[in-house]
MILUM-994340 format. One line per 4 residues: their letters; for each residue z, y, x of C-alpha. Coordinates in steps of 0.5 Angstrom, whole numbers, plus 500, padded with zeros to 3 digits. Layout:
BEGIN
A> Z/Y/X ~ ... .
END
This chain:
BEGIN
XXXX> 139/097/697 ~ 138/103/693 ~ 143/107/688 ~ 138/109/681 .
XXXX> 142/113/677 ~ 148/107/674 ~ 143/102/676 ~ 144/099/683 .
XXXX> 136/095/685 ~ 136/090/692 ~ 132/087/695 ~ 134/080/697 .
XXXX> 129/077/703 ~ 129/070/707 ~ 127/070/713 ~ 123/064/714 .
XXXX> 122/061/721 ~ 117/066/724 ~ 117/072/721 ~ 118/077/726 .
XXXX> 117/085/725 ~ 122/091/724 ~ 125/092/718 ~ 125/084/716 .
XXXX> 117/084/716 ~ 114/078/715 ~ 120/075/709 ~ 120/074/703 .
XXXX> 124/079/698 ~ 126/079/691 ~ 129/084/687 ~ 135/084/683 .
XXXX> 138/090/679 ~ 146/090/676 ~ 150/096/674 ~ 153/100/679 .
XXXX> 160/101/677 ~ 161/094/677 ~ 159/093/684 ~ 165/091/686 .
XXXX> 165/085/681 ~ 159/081/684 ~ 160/074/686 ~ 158/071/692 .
XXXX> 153/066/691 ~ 155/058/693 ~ 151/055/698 ~ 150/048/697 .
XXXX> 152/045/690 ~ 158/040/690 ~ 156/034/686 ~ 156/027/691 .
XXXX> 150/026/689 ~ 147/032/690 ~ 150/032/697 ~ 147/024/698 .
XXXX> 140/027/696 ~ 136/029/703 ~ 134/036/699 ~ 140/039/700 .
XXXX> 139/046/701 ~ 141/053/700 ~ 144/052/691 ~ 141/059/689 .
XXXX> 133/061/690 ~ 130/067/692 ~ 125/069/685 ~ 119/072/689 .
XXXX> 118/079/688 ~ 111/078/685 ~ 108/072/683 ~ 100/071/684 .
XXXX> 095/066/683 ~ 087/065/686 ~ 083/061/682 ~ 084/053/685 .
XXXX> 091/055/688 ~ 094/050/690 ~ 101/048/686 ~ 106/045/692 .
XXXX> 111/043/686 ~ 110/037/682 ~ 112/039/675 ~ 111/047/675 .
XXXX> 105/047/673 ~ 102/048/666 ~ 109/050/664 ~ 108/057/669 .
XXXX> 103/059/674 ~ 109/062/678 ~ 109/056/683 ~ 103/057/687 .
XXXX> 101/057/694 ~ 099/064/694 ~ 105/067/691 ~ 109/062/696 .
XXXX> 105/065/702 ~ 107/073/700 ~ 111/076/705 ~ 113/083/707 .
XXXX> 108/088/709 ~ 112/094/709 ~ 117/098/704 ~ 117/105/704 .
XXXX> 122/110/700 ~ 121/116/698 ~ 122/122/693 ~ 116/126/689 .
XXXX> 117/132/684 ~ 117/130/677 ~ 110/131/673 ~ 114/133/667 .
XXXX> 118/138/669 ~ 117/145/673 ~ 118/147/680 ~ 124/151/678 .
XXXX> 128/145/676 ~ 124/139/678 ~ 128/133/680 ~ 125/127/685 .
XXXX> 123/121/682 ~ 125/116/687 ~ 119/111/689 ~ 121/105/692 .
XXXX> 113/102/694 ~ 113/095/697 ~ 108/091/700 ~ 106/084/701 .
XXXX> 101/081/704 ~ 099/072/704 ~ 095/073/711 ~ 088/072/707 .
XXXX> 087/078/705 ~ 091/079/699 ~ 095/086/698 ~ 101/086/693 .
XXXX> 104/093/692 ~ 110/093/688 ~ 112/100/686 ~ 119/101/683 .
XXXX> 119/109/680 ~ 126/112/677 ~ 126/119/674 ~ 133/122/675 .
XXXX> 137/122/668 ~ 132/115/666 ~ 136/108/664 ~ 132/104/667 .
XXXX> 126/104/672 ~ 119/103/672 ~ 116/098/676 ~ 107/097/676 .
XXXX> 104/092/680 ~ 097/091/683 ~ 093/087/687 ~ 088/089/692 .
XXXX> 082/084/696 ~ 083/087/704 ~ 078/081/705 ~ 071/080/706 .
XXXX> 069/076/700 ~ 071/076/693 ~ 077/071/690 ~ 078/070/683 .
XXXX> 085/072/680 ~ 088/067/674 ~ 095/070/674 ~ 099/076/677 .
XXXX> 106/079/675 ~ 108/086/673 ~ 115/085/674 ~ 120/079/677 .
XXXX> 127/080/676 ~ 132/074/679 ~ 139/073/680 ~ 141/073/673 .
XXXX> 147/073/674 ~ 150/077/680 ~ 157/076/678 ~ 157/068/678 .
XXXX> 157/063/684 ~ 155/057/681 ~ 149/056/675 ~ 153/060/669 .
XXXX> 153/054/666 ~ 155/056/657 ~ 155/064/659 ~ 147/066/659 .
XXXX> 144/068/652 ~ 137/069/652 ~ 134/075/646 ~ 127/075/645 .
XXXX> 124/079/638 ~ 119/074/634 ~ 113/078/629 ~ 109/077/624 .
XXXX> 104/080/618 ~ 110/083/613 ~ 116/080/618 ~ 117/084/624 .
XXXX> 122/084/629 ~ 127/079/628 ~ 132/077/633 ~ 132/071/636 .
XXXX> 139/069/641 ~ 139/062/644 ~ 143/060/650 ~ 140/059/656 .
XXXX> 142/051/655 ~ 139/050/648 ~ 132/053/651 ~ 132/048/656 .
XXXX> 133/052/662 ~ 139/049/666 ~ 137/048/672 ~ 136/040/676 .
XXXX> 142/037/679 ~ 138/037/686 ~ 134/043/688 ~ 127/040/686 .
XXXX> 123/043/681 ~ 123/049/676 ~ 124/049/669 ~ 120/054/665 .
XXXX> 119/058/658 ~ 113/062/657 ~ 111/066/650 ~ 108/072/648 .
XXXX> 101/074/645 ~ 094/071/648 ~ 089/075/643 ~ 088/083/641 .
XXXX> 094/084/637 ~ 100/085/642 ~ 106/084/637 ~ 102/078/634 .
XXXX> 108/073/634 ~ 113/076/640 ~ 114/082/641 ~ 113/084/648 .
XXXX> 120/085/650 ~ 126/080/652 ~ 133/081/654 ~ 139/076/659 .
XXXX> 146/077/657 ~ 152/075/661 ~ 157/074/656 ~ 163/074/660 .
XXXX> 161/079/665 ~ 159/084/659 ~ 152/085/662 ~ 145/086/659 .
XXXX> 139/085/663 ~ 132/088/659 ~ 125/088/660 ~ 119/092/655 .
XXXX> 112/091/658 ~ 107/096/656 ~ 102/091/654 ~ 096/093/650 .
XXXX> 093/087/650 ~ 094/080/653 ~ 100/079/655 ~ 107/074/656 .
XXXX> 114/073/659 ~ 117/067/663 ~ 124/065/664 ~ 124/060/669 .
XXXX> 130/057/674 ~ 128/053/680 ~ 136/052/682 ~ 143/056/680 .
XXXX> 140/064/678 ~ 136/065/672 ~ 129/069/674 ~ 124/073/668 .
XXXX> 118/075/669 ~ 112/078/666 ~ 105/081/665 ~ 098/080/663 .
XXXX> 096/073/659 ~ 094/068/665 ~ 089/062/666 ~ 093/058/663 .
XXXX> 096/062/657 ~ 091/067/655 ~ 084/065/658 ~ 085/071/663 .
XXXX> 080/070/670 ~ 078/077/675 ~ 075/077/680 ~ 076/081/686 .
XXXX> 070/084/690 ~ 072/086/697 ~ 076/093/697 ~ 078/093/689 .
XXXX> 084/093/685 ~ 087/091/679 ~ 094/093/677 ~ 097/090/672 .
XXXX> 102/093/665 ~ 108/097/667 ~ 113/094/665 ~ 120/098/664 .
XXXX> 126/094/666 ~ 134/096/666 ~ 141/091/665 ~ 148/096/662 .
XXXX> 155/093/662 ~ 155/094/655 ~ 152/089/649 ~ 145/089/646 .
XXXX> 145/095/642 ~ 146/099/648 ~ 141/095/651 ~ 135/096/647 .
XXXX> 138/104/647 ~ 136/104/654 ~ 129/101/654 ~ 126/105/647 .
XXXX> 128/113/651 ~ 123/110/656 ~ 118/112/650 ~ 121/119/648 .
XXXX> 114/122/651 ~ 110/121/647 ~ 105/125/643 ~ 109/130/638 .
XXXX> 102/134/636 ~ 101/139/630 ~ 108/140/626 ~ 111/135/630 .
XXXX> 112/141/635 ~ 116/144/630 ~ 119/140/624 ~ 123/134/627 .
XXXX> 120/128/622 ~ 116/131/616 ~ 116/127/611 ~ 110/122/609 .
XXXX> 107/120/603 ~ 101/114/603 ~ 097/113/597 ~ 095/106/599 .
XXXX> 101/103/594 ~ 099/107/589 ~ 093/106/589 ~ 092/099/592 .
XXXX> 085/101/596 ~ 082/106/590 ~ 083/112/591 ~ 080/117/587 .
XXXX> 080/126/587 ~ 083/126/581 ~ 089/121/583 ~ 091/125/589 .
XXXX> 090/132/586 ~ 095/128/580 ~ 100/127/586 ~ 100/131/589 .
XXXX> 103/135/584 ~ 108/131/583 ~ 110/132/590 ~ 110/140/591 .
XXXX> 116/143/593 ~ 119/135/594 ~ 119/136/602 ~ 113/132/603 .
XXXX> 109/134/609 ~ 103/130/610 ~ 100/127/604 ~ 095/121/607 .
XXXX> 089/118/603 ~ 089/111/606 ~ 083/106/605 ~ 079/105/601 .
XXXX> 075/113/600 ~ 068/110/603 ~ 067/104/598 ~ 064/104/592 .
XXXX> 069/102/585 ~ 068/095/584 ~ 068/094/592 ~ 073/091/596 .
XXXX> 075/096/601 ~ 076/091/607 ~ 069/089/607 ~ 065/095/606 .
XXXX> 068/100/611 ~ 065/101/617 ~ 059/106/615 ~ 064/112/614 .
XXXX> 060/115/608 ~ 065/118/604 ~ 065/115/596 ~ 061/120/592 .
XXXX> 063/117/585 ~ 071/118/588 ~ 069/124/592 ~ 065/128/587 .
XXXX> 065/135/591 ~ 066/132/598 ~ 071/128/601 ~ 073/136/605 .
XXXX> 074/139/598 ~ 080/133/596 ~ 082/135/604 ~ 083/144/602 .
XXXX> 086/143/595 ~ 092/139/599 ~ 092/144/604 ~ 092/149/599 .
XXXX> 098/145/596 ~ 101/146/602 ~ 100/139/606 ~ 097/136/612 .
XXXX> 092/132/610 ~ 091/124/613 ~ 086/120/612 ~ 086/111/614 .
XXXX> 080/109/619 ~ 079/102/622 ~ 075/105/627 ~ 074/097/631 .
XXXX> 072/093/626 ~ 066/093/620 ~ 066/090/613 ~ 061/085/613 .
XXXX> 058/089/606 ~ 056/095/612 ~ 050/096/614 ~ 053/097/621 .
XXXX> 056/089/621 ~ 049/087/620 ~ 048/090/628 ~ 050/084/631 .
XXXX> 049/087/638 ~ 054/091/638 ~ 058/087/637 ~ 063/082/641 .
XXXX> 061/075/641 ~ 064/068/643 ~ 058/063/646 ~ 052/069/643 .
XXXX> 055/068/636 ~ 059/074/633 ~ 066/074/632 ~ 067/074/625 .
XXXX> 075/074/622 ~ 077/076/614 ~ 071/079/613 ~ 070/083/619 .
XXXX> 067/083/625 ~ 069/087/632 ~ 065/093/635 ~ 064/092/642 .
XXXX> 068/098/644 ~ 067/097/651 ~ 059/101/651 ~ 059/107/651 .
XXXX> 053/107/646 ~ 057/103/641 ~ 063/108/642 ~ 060/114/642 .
XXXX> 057/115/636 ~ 063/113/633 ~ 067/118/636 ~ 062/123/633 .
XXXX> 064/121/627 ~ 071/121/626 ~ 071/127/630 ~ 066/131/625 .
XXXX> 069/128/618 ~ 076/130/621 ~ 074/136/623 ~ 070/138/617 .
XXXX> 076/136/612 ~ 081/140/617 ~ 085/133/617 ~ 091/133/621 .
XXXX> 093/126/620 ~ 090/121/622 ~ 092/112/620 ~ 089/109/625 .
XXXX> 089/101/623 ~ 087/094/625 ~ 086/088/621 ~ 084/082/624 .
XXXX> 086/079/631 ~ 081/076/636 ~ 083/070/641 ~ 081/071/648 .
XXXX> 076/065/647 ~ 074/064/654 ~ 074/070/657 ~ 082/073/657 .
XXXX> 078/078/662 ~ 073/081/657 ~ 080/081/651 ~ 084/085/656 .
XXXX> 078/090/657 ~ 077/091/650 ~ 085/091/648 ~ 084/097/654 .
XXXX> 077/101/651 ~ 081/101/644 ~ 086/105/648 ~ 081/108/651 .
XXXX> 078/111/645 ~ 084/113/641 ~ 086/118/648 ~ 079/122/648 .
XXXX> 080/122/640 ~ 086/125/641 ~ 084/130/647 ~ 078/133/642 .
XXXX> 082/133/637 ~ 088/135/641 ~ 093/137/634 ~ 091/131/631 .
XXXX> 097/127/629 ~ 095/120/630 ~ 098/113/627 ~ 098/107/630 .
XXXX> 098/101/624 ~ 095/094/626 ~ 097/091/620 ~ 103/093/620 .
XXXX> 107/092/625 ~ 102/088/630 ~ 101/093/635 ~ 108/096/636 .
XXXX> 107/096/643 ~ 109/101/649 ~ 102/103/651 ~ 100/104/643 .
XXXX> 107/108/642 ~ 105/112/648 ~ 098/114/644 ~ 100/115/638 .
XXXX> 106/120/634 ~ 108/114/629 ~ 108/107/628 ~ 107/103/622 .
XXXX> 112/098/622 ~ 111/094/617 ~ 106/092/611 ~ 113/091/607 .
XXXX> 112/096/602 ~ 117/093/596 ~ 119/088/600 ~ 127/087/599 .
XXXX> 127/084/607 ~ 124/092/609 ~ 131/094/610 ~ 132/088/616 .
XXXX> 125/089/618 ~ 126/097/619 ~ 133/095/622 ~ 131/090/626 .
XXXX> 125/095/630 ~ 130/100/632 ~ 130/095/638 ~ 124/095/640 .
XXXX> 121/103/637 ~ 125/109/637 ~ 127/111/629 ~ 122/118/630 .
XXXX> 116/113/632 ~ 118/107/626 ~ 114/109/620 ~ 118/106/613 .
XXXX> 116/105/607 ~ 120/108/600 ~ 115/106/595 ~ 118/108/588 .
XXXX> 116/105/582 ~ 118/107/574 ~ 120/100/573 ~ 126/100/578 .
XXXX> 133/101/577 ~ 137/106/580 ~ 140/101/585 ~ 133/099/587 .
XXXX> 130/106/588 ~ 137/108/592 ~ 136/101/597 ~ 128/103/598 .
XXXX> 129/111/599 ~ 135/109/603 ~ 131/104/607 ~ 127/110/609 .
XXXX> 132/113/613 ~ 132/107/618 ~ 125/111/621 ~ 120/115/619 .
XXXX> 120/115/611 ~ 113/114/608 ~ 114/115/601 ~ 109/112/596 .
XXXX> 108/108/589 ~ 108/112/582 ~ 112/119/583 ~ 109/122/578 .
XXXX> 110/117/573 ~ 118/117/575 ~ 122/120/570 ~ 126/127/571 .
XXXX> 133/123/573 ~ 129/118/577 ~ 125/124/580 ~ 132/127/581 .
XXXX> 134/121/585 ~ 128/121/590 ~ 128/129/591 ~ 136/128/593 .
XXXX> 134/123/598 ~ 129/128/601 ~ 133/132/601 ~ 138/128/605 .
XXXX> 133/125/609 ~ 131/132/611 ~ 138/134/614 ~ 138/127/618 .
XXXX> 132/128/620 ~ 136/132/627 ~ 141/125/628 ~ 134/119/626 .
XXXX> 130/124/631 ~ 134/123/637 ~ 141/120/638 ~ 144/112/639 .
XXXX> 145/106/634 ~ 150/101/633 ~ 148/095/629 ~ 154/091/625 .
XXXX> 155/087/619 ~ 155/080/616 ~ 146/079/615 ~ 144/072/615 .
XXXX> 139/069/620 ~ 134/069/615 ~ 130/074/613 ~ 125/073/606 .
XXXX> 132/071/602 ~ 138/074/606 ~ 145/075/604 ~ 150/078/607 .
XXXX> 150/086/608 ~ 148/090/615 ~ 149/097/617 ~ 146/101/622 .
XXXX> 150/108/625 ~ 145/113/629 ~ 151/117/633 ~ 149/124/636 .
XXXX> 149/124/644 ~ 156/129/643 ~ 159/123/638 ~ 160/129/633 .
XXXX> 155/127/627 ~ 154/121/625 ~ 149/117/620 ~ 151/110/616 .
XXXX> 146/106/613 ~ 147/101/609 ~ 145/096/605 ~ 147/089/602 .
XXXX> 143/083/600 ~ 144/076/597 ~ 153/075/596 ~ 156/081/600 .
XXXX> 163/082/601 ~ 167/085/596 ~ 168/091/600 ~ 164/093/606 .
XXXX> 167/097/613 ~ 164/100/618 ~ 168/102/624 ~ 166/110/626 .
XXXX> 166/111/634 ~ 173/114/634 ~ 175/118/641 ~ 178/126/642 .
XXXX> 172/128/637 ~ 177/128/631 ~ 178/125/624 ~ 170/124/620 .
XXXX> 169/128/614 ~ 164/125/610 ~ 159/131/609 ~ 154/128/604 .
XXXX> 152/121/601 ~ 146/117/597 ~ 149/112/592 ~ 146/110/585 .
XXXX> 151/110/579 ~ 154/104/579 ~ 153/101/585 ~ 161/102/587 .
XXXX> 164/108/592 ~ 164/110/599 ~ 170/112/602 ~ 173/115/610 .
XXXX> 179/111/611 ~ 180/114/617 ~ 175/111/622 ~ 172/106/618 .
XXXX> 167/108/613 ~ 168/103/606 ~ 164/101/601 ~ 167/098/595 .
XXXX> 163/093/590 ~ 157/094/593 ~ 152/089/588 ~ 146/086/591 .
XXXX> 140/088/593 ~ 143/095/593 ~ 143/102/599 ~ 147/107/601 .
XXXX> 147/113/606 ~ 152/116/609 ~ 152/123/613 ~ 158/125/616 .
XX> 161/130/621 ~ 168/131/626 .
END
C-alpha cells in the first residue's frame, strides 16, 4: 500500500495454490485507489454471497474478484469464461496466467524542476509474467502536488519465437467501491462524455444497474461495457474519458487515456466490485494485431487515473491539471490567453488580401493578438476549399503580392499572423491526390472519404517534403500561428496496427514541426472537436472545441468541454454579425469566456453601439483572462438533457486557487427561471463585490445577495459575465 499525495494506491494479490517467492511472487495483483482521508471508511468486503440459492450452487466462492492488473490477449488465446467473449477481450487465458514477477518503489528527481528544488517522483514499476514468455510491466508514476497518477503499460516478448498481441491494457482499476461490503446495489453512476461534428462533449450519467452491469447471482460469468473510438479521429463518438461515482460514499473515481489514436474504455463485473479498464482498440474493437519479435516491446497510451471524495466538478478539475504542461510558445509566454480572430465565418473559405486588411483594421486596437487566415488561401475563386488543398500554392488572384505580403501588413498592424493547414489529407482537385502511391490504401485501392484522401504519413518521403513546405511558407511569411485541422475520418478497415502507427506518425509530425519552428503556436482542429485528446492537447497551445460557430447549443458545448480540456487550451468561438440583437451579441461574446475566445464574423460591419459592446467585451475578457487561464470550476443550474433545443439556464464559476476572484458565466436557454441564483463559495474570505459585468440592455439585472449571485428576468437565448472580488 502506498500513500501518493491524497490518494492512497494498493495492490491486492491472490495467492493461488503454488505460488511461491519472497514478496508474494508468483500471485495475481490488482490495483485499487481511494482517497486517503477516508481510509478509515472502507468496508471490508463479504466473503461469500447470502442468498440460498447462491449457497445451493456448487461455486461458491469468495463474492468479490481480484480484476487483474493488466489484461493481454495473444492472437487464438483461449477464452476460459463461457459468455466473456465478443463482449470484452479481458478473460482470456493469457491475462489469467499473469503473475507477480517482481515490484520495485522508488523515487526520481522530477524532470520539469531544477536540482535545487527537485521533488521525487514516486514510481511504483510491477512486473508480471505468464511463464511463456511474456513481460508485463506496470508502471505507476506520482509527481509530488499532482492529483492524480499516471500509469503506462507495455508488454515485452522474453521468448524465442514471435506472438501476436490482439489486446493489452493500459490501466485496470477494480474495487469500485472499497466502501461497501456487498454490490453497492443503486448507489454506482457511471459518467461518460459522448461527441460529435458541432455536438461535442455531452455528459451522459446512468447507474450502473441501467448499463446492465449488475453482477450474477452466482459467481459465473462477466458483464461487460466497452465503447470508444476505433478510427484516426479519437474524440469521434466518445471521448476518451470515463468517470464512477459512489454516491453514497461521496467519491469520484476518474480516468483520461492519452489515446491518439484507436482506443476504448470498459466496465466490467465479474462478482460484487465493479472494475474499468482501457487502452489501445482491440482485435475485437478496432481491428488492432502486433506482432512481437523475441526481445521487442510495445507499450500502450498512458493513462491518467485519480478518485476525490468530492463530486464530479472536482473530479474533472483533478484529471484536465494533468494537461497544465502543455506547450505556451511565442506570446503565450508572456500574455495570459491573447485574444483570437478567425476569418474562416467571415468569409466561408474565401479569403482575399483585401478582405483581411478590411479586418483588420476594424480590429486595431481591439485586444486582438492573433489574427488567423483560415482555408481557403491555396484555392482559385470559384473552387471549393475542401478539394483543391493539398498542393500548398498560395492563390495569386486572392494574394496578389504574395501571401508573406498579407502576413507583414497584419504584423505591421500589430498582429501575430495564423494560417489553416490540413497537412494529412489532400483534396481530389490537387495534382498531389493524383499520386496514389503516397497514399493509404484498403485492399491496394486509396481510402477516399469527403473528397479527400489520406497521405501515408508514416514514409519518410512523403512527410519530408511536407515539412519543407510548411516550414518554408510559414517561415517566409513570418506566421506565428498555426491551425492544424483534419477533415475526414479513416476506420481501421483490417489493419488497427497500421491506423495506430498513422494515428502516431500524424503526431509525430506535428512535434518535429514544432521543434524547427520552436515559437510556432500551434492548434489542434479536427473538425472541431474530434480530436480533444490528451496526446494532441500535449502537442499543441489550444484545441478547436468545436465547428458551433453561431450555434445557440455553443455555450453548452463549451460548458461541457471544461470537463475533459483545461479552459486556456478550448478554443470558443463569438462570431459577431450585424443583424444580431444585443442580447444575442452579448450570449456569443459571453460564450467566449468559457475558454479561449476566438472572435470571427462581420466586425467591421457592426455598428459603433454593437462595436462598443464587442470591445467592452474584450475588455472584460482581458481582465479575466488570469482567473480562465488557471483556477477551478463549478458547474450549476437547471439545463436539460438536450443539447440542439435546450432549455433551462446553466452557470459555470471559475474560482482562483485562493477563493478571492471569482468569474460567473451564465447563460439561459429556452424557458428559464424567472430569476437565476448561483451560490459564491463563502468561507473566512469576506463578502463578494461585483467588480465588473457583461449584460445587454434589456436582459434583466444582476445583483450580490450575499453569497448568491442574481439575475433577474433573464429572456431566453441571453448571457451574462460576471467578475467578482472579496
Amino acid at each position: 500500500m502506498f500513500e501518493l499525495g491524497d490518494l492512497t494506491v494498493r495492490y491486492p494479490r491472490h495467492d493461488t495454490a503454488g505460488d511461491s517467492g519472497a514478496g508474494g511472487a508468483g500471485a495475481m495483483l490488482g490495483l485499487e485507489i481511494f482517497p486517503t482521508a477516508l481510509a478509515d471508511r472502507l468496508a471490508p468486503p463479504r466473503d461469500r454471497l447470502p442468498e440460498d440459492a447462491a449457497r445451493h450452487h456448487p461455486d461458491t466462492g469468495p463474492a468479490r474478484h481480484i480484476e487483474p492488473l493488466a489484461a493481454v490477449a495473444r492472437a487464438g488465446d483461449p477464452v476460459p469464461e463461457p459468455f466473456a467473449g465478443v463482449r470484452t477481450l479481458r478473460r482470456t487465458a493469457t491475462t489469467a496466467a499473469l503473475r507477480l514477477r517482481a515490484q520495485r518503489h522508488a523515487e526520481a528527481v522530477a524532470e520539469s524542476v531544477t536540482e535545487t528544488a527537485a521533488p521525487a517522483v514516486t514510481e511504483i514499476v510491477t512486473e508480471l509474467s505468464d511463464g511463456q514468455g511474456l513481460l508485463v510491466a506496470h508502471r505507476l508514476t506520482h509527481r509530488p502536488g499532482d492529483p492524480f497518477v499516471r500509469i503506462r503499460t507495455s508488454a515485452t516478448n522474453e521468448g524465442d519465437r514471435p506472438f501476436a498481441l490482439d489486446l493489452i491494457s493500459s490501466f485496470t482499476l477494480g474495487g469500485i467501491t472499497p466502501f461497501a461490503a456487498d454490490d453497492a446495489p443503486g448507489r454506482l453512476v457511471v459518467h461518460r462524455v459522448r461527441s460529435a461534428w458541432s455536438a461535442e462533449a455531452r455528459l451522459v450519467s446512468a447507474t450502473a444497474e441501467e448499463l446492465h452491469l449488475e453482477r450474477p447471482w452466482v459467481n459465473i460469468g462477466t458483464v461487460a461495457e466497452r465503447f470508444g473510438a476505433p478510427g484516426s479521429m479519437p474524440a469521434a463518438g466518445w471521448m476518451p474519458w470515463l468517470a464512477v461515482e459512489d454516491t453514497e460514499a461521496g467519491v469520484v473515481w476518474g480516468v483520461q487515456l492519452a489515446a491518439g489514436g484507436p482506443w476504448q474504455l470498459e466496465l466490467l463485473r465479474s462478482r460484487d466490485g465493479l472494475a474499468i479498464g482501457g487502452g489501445p482498440a482491440d482485435h475485437d474493437f478496432g481491428h488492432w494485431r502486433r506482432i512481437l519479435s523475441p526481445g521487442e516491446s510495445y507499450e500502450a497510451p498512458e493513462a491518467v487515473v485519480t478518485a476525490v471524495h468530492g463530486d464530479l466538478d472536482a473530479l474533472c478539475a483533478r484529471l484536465t491539471r494533468a494537461g497544465a504542461d502543455h506547450p505556451r510558445p511565442g506570446p503565450e509566454r508572456t500574455s495570459p490567453l491573447p485574444v483570437m480572430f478567425n476569418e474562416y465565418a467571415t468569409t466561408w473559405g474565401n479569403p482575399t488580401h483585401d478582405r483581411i486588411l478590411a479586418l483588420a483594421d476594424r480590429l486595431q486596437g481591439s485586444g486582438v493578438r492573433y489574427f488567423v487566415i483560415d482555408c481557403g488561401w491555396f484555392s482559385e475563386p470559384g473552387e471549393d476549399w475542401g478539394r483543391s488543398h493539398g498542393d500548398w500554392t498560395p492563390s495569386v488572384e486572392r494574394f496578389p503580392h504574395g501571401l508573406a505580403e498579407t502576413a507583414r501588413q497584419l504584423r505591421d498592424r500589430g498582429f501575430v499572423p495564423g494560417l489553416w493547414w490540413e497537412p494529412e489529407t489532400t483534396g481530389e482537385l490537387s495534382r498531389a491526390y493524383g499520386d496514389a502511391s503516397r497514399h493509404i490504401a484498403y485492399d491496394g485501392v486509396p481510402v477516399h472519404v469527403s473528397a479527400r484522401r489520406f497521405l501515408d504519413l508514416r514514409r519518410p518521403e512523403v512527410a519530408a517534403p511536407l515539412l519543407d513546405r510548411m516550414t518554408a511558407l510559414l517561415s517566409e511569411g513570418g506566421f506565428g500561428y498555426l491551425k492544424i485541422d483534419y477533415n475526414a475520418h479513416l476506420g481501421p478497415g483490417d489493419d488497427g496496427e497500421g491506423l495506430r502507427e498513422l494515428t502516431a506518425a500524424s503526431r509525430d509530425f506535428i512535434a518535429r514541426l514544432s521543434a524547427r519552428l520552436p515559437d510556432l503556436v500551434i492548434e489542434n482542429c479536427a473538425g472541431g472537436g474530434h480530436r480533444i485528446d490528451p496526446a494532441y492537447a500535449a502537442l499543441t497551445t489550444v484545441s478547436s472545441g468545436s465547428d458551433a460557430f453561431e450555434a445557440r447549443e455553443a455555450p453548452a458545448i463549451a460548458a461541457g468541454l471544461q470537463r475533459v480540456l483545461l479552459p486556456r487550451q478550448s478554443l470558443v468561438w463569438a462570431t459577431v454579425r450585424a443583424d444580431d440583437s444585443d442580447a444575442a451579441l452579448v450570449s456569443k461574446l459571453a460564450a467566449g469566456f468559457l475558454g479561449r475566445i476566438c472572435l470571427s464574423g462581420d466586425p467591421d460591419r457592426l455598428d459603433e453601439r454593437q462595436w462598443g459592446l464587442v470591445r467592452g467585451a474584450l475588455d472584460l475578457y482581458g481582465r479575466a483572462a488570469p482567473l480562465i487561464d488557471d483556477g477551478t470550476t463549478r458547474q450549476g443550474g437547471t439545463r436539460g438533457a438536450a443539447l440542439r433545443n435546450t432549455d433551462g439556464w446553466q452557470s459555470v464559476v471559475r474560482l482562483s486557487h485562493d477563493g478571492r476572484r471569482a468569474l460567473v458565466v451564465l447563460h439561459t436557454f429556452a424557458d428559464p427561471d424567472e430569476s437565476l441564483s448561483v451560490r459564491l463559495p463563502d468561507g473566512d474570505g469576506g463578502s463578494w463585490t461585483l467588480d465588473a459585468s457583461l449584460l445587454a440592455d434589456g436582459t434583466g439585472a444582476l445583483s450580490l445577495a450575499g453569497d448568491r449571485l442574481r439575475w433577474q428576468r433573464p429572456p431566453a437565448w441571453s448571457g451574462a459575465v460576471a467578475l467578482l472580488s472579496r
